[in-house]
C-alpha positions as CSV (number, residue, x, y, z in Angstrom):
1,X,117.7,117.9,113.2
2,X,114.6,119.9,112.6
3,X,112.0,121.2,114.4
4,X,110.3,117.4,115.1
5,X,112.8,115.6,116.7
6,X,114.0,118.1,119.7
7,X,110.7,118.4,120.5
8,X,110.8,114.7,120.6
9,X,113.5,114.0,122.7
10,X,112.4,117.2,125.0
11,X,109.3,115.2,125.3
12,X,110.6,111.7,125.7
13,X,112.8,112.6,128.6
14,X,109.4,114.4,130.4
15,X,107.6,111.5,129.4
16,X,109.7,108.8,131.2
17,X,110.3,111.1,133.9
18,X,106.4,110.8,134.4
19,X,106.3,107.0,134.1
20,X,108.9,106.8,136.5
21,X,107.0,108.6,139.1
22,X,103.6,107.1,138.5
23,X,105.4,103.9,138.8
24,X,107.1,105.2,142.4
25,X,104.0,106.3,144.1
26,X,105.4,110.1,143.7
27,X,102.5,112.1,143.8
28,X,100.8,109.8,146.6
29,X,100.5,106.0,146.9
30,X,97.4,104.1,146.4
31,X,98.2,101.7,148.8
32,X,97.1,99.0,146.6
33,X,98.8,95.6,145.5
34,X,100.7,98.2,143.0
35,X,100.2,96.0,140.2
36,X,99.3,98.7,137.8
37,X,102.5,100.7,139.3
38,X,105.1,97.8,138.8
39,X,103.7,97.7,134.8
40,X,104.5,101.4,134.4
41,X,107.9,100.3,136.1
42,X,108.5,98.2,133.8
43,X,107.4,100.3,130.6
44,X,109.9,103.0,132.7
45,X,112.6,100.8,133.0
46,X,113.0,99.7,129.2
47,X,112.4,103.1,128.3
48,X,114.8,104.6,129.7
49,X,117.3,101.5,128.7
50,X,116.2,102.0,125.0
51,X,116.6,106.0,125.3
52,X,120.6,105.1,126.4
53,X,121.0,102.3,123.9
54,X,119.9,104.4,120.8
55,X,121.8,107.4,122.4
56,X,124.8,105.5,122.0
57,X,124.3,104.0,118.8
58,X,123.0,100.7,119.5
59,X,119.5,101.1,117.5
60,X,118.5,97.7,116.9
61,X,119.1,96.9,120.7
62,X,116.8,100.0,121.9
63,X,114.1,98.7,119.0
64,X,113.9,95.3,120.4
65,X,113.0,96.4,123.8
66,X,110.9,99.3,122.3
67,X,109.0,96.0,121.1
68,X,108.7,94.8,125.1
69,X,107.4,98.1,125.9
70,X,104.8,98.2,122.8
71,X,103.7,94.9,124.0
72,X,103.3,96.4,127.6
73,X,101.4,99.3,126.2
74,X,98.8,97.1,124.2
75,X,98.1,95.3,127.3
76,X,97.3,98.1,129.4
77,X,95.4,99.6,126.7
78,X,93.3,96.0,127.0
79,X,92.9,96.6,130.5
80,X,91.7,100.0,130.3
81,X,89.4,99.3,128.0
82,X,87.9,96.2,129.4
83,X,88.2,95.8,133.2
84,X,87.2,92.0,133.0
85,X,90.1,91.4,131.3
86,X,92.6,92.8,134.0
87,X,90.7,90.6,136.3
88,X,91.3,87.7,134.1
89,X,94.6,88.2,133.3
90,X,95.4,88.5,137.4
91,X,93.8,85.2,138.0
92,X,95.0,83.6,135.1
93,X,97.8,81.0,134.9
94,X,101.0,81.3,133.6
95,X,99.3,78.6,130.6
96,X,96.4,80.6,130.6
97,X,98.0,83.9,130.2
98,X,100.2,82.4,127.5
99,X,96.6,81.5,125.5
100,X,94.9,84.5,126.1
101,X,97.0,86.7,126.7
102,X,99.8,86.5,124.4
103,X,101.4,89.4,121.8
104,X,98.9,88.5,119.3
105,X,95.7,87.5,121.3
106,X,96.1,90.9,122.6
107,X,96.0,92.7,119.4
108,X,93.5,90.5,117.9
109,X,91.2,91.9,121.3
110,X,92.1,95.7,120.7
111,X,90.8,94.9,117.0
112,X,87.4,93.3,117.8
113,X,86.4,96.2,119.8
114,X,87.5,98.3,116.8
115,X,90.6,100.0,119.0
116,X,92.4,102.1,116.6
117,X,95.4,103.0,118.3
118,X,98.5,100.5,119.7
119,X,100.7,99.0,118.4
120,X,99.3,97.0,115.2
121,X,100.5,93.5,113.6
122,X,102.8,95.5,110.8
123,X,104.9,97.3,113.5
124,X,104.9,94.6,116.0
125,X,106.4,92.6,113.7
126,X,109.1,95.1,112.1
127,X,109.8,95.9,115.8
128,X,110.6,91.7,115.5
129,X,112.4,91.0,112.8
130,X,114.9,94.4,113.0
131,X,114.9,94.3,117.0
132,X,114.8,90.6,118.2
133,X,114.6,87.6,115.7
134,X,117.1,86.2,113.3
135,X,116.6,86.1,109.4
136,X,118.6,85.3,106.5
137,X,118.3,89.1,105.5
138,X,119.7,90.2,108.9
139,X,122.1,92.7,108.9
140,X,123.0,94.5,112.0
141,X,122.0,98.1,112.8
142,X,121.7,98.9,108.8
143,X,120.5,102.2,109.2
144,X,122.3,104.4,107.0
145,X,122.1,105.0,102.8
146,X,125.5,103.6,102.4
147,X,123.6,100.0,103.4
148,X,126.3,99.1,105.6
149,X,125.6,96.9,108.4
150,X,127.5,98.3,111.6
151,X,128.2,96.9,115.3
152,X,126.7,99.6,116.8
153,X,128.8,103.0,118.5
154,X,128.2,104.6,115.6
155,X,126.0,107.7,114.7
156,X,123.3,107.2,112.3
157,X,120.4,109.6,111.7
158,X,118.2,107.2,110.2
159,X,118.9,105.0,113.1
160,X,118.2,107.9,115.8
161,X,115.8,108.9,114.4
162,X,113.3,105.9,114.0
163,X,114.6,104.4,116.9
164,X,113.5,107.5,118.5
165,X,109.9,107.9,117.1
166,X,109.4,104.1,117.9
167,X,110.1,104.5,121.8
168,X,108.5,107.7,121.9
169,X,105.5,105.9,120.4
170,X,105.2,103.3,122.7
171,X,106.0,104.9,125.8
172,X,103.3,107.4,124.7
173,X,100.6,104.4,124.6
174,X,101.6,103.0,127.5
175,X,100.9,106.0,129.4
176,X,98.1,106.6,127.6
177,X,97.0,103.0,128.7
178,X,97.9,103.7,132.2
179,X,96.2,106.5,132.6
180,X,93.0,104.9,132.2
181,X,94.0,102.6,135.5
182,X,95.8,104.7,137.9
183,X,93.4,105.6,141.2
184,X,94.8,109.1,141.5
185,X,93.1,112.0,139.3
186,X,96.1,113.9,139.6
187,X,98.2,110.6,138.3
188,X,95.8,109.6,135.2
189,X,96.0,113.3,134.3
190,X,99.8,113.4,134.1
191,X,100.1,110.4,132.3
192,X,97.2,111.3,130.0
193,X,98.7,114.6,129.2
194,X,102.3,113.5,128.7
195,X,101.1,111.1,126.2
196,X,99.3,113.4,124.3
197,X,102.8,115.7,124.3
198,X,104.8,113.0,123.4
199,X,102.9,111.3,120.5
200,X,102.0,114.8,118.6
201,X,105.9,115.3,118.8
202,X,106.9,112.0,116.7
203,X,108.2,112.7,113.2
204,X,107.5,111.0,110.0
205,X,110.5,108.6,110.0
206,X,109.2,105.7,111.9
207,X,110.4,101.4,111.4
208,X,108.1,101.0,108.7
209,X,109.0,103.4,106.1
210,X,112.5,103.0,107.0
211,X,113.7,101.4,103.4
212,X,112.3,104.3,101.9
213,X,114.0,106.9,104.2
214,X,116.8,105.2,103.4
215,X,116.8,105.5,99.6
216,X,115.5,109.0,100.2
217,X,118.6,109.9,102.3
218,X,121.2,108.2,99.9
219,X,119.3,110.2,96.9
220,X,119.9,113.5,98.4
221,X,123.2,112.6,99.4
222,X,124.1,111.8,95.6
223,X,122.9,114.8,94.7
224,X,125.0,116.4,96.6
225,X,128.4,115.1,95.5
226,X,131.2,113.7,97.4
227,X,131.8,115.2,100.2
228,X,135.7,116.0,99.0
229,X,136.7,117.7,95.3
230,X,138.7,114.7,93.6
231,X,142.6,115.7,93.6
């Protein structure tokens, strides 16, 4: 598996481990309204569901609520870049938060204050169309050279392997947006520092080179020969 991807998941579990406990008042309680707690619950929870579902196979499942958790992570990076806007979006109505607030209104925000990291319109909607919506081109969990579409329950290193570098990505900017609202010191450091772990860990294989990984994979394995000598 190379030298990427242990480090990786070494990371990941540390990195969820660290939500977790941000999210449970571990290392001291703010005594708050905990909202800022409850969103690194959430970003916790999915996490660690996606970290089982790819785990077991189930790639496209874990990729569609990596997508919840890179839309969590793009909020918080909002808010911790402009503290009005947490104020708003606390205020706001559930209309209003659906018109200002949304996936895209969101992104289009992080781009006007020229924010260069998050999760951008190409991924966000990769993370769509292979995690969550319905095409006529979908196929389910086609993540292997042979180009066959599976159920899931079924080992696929493509598949691992993005929908490993996706979660890793997101959880890593959602502590990384986190950090930046935490009242602890001791908090905002963990967070800060198990982001920049995690994200320097993520390999090259990610959901939007995928069809060229693919090729790549099936090209090597060509190469190679069948796997049998012919009788």
């Amino acid at each position: 598996m190379g030298v990427n991807a242990p480090a990786c998941l070494e990371q990941l579990g540390q990195a969820l481990n660290t939500l977790s406990g941000a999210a449970c008042c571990r290392w001291g309680c703010s005594n708050g309204d905990h909202l800022v707690e409850y969103l690194l619950g959430r970003a916790a929870s999915n996490g660690h569901a996606a970290y089982r579902l790819f785990a077991h196979g189930f790639y496209d499942e874990s990729l569609a609520l990596t997508r919840s958790i890179g839309e969590l992570a793009n909020l918080l990076l909002l808010f911790g870049q402009d503290s009005s806007a947490l104020v708003d979006w606390r205020g706001a109505t559930r209309r209003e938060r659906l018109g200002k607030f949304s996936p895209a209104k969101v992104r289009e925000r992080l781009e006007g204050m020229n924010f260069r990291i998050g999760i951008d319109r190409d991924r966000y909607a990769a993370l769509c169309e292979i995690g969550v919506h319905a095409t006529p081109e979908t196929k389910p969990n086609l993540h292997s050279p042979d180009r066959r579409p599976r159920l899931g329950a079924y080992f696929q290193v493509p598949g691992a392997m993005v929908a490993m570098n996706e979660l890793a990505l997101a959880v890593g900017l959602a502590m990384a947006g986190g950090c930046r609202l935490v009242t602890d010191p001791a908090v905002s450091e963990k967070l800060n520092d198990g982001s920049v772990h995690l994200i320097r860990c993520i390999g090259g294989i990610t959901i939007l080179n995928l069809p060229a990984a693919l090729e790549a994979f099936r090209v090597d394995l060509d190469a190679q020969g069948p796997a049998f000598p012919a009788l």
